[in-house]
C-alpha positions as a printed Julia matrix, in Angstrom:
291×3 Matrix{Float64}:
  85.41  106.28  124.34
  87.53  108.93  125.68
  86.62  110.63  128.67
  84.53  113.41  128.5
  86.5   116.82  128.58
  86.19  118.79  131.87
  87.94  122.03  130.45
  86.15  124.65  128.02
  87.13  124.28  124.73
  88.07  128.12  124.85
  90.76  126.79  127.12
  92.72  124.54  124.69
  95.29  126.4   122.69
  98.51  125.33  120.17
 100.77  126.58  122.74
  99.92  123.77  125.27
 100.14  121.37  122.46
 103.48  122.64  121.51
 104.42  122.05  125.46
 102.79  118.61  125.75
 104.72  117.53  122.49
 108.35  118.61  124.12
 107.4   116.89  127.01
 106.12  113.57  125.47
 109.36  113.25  123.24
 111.75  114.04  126.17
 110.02  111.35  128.08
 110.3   108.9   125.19
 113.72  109.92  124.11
 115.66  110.17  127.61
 118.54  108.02  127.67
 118.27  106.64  124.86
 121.29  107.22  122.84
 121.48  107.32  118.95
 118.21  106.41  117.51
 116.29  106.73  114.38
 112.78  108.17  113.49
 110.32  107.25  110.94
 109.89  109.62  108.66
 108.1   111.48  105.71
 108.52  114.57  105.12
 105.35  115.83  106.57
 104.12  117.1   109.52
 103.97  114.17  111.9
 106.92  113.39  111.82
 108.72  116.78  111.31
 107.32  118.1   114.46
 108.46  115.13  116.59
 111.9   115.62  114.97
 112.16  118.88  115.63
 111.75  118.61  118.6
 114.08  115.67  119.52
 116.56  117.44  117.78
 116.15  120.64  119.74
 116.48  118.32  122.45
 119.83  117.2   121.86
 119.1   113.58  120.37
 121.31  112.04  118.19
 118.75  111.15  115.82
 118.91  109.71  112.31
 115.81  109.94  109.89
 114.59  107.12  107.81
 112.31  107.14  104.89
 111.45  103.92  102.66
 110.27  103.63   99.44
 109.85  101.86   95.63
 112.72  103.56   94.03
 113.29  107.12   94.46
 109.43  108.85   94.52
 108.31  112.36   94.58
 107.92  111.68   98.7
 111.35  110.52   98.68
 112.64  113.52   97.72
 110.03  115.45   99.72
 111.37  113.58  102.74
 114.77  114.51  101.94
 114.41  118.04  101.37
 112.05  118.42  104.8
 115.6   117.0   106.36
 117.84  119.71  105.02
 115.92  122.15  105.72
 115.49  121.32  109.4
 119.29  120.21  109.71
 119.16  116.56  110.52
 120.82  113.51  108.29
 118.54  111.22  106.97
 118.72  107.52  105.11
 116.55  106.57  102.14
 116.05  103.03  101.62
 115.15  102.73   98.1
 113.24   99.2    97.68
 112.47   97.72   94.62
 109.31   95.76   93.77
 111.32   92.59   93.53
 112.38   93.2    97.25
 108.28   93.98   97.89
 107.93   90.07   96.7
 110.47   88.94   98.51
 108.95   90.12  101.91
 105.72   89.72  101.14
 105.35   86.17  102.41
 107.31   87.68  105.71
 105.48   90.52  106.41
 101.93   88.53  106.26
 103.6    86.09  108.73
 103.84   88.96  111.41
 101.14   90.91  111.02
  98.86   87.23  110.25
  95.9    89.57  108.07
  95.93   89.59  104.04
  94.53   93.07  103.95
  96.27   95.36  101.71
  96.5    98.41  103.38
  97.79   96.83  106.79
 100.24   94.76  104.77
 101.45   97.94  102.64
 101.62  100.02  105.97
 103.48   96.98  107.89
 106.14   96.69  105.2
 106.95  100.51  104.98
 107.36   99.79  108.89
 109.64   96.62  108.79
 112.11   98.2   106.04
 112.52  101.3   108.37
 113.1    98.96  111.35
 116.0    97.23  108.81
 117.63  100.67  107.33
 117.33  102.11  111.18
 119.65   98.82  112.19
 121.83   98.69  109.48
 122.71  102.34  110.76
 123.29  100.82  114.46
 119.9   102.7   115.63
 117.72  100.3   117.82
 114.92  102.32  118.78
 112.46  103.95  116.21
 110.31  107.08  117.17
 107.13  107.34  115.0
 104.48  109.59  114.54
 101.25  107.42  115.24
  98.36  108.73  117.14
  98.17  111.75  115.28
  95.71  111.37  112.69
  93.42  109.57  115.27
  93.69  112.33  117.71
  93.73  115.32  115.47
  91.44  114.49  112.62
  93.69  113.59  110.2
  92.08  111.27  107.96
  90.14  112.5   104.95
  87.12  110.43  105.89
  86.89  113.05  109.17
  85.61  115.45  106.9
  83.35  113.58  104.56
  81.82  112.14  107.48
  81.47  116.19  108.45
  79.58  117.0   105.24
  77.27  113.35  105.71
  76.31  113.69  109.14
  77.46  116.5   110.7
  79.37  117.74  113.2
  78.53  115.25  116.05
  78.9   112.42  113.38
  82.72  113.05  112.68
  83.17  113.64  116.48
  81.76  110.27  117.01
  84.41  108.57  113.91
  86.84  110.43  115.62
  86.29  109.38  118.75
  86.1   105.78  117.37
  89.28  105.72  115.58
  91.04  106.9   119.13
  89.39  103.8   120.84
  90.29  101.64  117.98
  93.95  102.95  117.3
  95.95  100.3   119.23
  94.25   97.2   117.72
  93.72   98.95  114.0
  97.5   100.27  114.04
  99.72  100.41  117.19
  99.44   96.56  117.27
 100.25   96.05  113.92
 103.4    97.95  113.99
 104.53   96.4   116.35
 104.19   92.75  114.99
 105.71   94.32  111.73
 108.97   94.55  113.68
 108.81   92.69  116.38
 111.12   89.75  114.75
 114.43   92.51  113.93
 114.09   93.38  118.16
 113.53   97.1   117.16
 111.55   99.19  120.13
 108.98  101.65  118.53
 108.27  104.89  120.98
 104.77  106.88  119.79
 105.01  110.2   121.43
 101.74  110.83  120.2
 100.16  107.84  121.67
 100.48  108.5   125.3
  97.36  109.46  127.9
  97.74  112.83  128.51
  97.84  113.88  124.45
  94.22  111.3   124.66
  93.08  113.51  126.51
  94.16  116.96  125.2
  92.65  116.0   122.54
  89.71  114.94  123.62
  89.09  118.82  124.6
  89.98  120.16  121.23
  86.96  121.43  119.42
  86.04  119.7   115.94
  86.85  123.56  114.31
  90.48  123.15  115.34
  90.68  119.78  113.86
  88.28  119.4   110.75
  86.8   122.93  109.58
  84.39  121.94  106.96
  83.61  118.85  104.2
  85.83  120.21  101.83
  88.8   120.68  103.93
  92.24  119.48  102.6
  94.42  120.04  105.19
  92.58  119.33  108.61
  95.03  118.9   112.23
  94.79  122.58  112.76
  95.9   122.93  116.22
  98.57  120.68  115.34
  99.69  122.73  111.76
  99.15  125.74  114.79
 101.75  123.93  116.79
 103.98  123.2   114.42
 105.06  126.52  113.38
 105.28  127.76  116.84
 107.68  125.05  117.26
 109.69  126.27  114.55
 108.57  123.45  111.6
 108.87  125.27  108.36
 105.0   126.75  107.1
 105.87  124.93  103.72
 105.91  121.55  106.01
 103.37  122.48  108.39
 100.99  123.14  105.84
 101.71  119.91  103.46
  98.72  117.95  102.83
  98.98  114.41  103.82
  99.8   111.1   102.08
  99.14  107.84  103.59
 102.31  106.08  103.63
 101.25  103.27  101.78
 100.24  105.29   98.85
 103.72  107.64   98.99
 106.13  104.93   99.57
 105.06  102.9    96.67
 104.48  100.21   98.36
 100.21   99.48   98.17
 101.16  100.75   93.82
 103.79   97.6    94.08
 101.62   94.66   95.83
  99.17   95.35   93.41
 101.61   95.35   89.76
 102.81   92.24   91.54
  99.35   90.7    92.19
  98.35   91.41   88.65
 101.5    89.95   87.33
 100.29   86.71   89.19
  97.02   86.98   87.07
  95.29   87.7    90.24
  93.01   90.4    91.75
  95.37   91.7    94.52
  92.26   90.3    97.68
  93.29   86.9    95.88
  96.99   87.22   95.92
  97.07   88.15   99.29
  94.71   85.72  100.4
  96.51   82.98   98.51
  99.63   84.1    99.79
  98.48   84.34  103.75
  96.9    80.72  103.02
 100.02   79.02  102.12
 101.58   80.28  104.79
  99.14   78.86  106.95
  99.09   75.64  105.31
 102.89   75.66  106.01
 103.64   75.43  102.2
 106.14   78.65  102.2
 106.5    78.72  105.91
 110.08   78.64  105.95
 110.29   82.28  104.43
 108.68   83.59  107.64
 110.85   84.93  110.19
């Protein structure tokens, strides 16, 4: 569990969250060159690129997906209006098959949402190298930190206040093995670094100070990640951004819809497929499709 905060909540404010962001992507972007960034659209990762590119980085955005979705175009249009280029890898559910067998290989768990999440991360990693960009900042930490996840709030209107501190607290102590791990197995065979500027100490414990009103204001709340919608606009992200609700990137790339058209195409629930799939592997029966 995260330590315990010493400060008064009264003392935590979007300004030093704006000021602990610029810090944590200077530190994670310093001479680094070109690189690319992960990214949707929404406020994650529009904050972090705002900021690298009022830092000076030569930064490229990248944003994956099963043909060209609604996000797609979200993602693009978040781009222009903050000024930076950006490359949409358009995927097809064909090329979801394909790297199926791979992406199970690296990240060695049939569950769907890891698999869907891992494979939105390994065709970033392969659009950011095609474009000669070997490091890949992304926006994870934030939903653990900030209360991002829906379930934050549900858990709000079940048990109450103290219970959705406690899940939140949880999913910061369980980020690096639940998501941080598998990210990095999901890229780990195309030699791509991944830099979290979210994900460092000091924002574990900012956040850790933040009240549960500044993060998740009531059961019924759409939005939630207040201070950091608060920080965003000080930091100049568009409102229309800041306030965007959030999609899981599983669900707005396409790719979670595609495993399971494909399992079903197979005659199988999509548990089975996957299992089926991760047990050949194992076996050794497909193995030389793994990278």
């Amino acid at each position: 569990m995260p330590k315990a905060p010493s400060r008064r909540y009264e003392e935590v404010n979007a300004e030093e969250l704006s000021q602990l962001l610029i810090e944590s992507v200077q530190v994670h972007t310093a001479g680094l060159g070109p690189i690319a960034a992960g990214f949707s659209g929404g406020l994650d990762s529009t904050v972090l690129a705002k900021i690298a590119m009022d830092g000076g980085v030569d930064l490229l955005l990248v944003t994956v997906g099963v043909g060209r979705t609604l996000e797609t175009r979200l993602a693009e249009s978040a781009a222009q209006s903050i000024g930076l280029p950006i490359a949409a890898k358009q995927l097809s559910r064909d090329d979801v098959e394909e790297c199926l067998d791979r992406v199970l290989w690296l990240i060695e768990e049939p569950n769907l949402m890891k698999v869907s999440v891992a494979m939105a991360m390994h065709w970033t990693a392969k659009a950011a190298l095609e474009n000669g960009r070997h490091v890949i900042m992304l926006g994870q930490g934030s939903d653990e930190f900030f209360g991002g996840y829906k379930r934050f709030a549900t858990i709000l209107g079940e048990r109450g206040p103290e219970g959705s501190v406690e899940a939140i607290s949880e999913s910061i102590r369980d980020a690096y093995e639940l998501n941080y791990q598998r990210d990095e197995q999901a890229v780990s065979s195309l030699r791509v670094e991944l830099r979290l500027p979210f994900a460092t100490r000091k924002m574990v414990e900012f956040a850790s100070a933040v009240p549960l009103r500044m993060k998740v204001r009531s059961p019924t709340d759409n939005l939630r990640k207040w201070i950091l919608r608060d920080a965003a606009i000080k930091l100049g992200v568009p409102s229309a951004i800041a306030l965007r609700p959030k999609k899981a990137i599983q669900h707005a790339s396409g790719i979670e819809k595609a495993i399971r058209e494909i399992a079903r195409k197979h005659g199988l629930s999509t548990l089975d497929y996957l299992e089926d799939r991760f047990g050949a592997l194992k076996n050794g029966h497909v193995a030389g499709h793994a990278e």
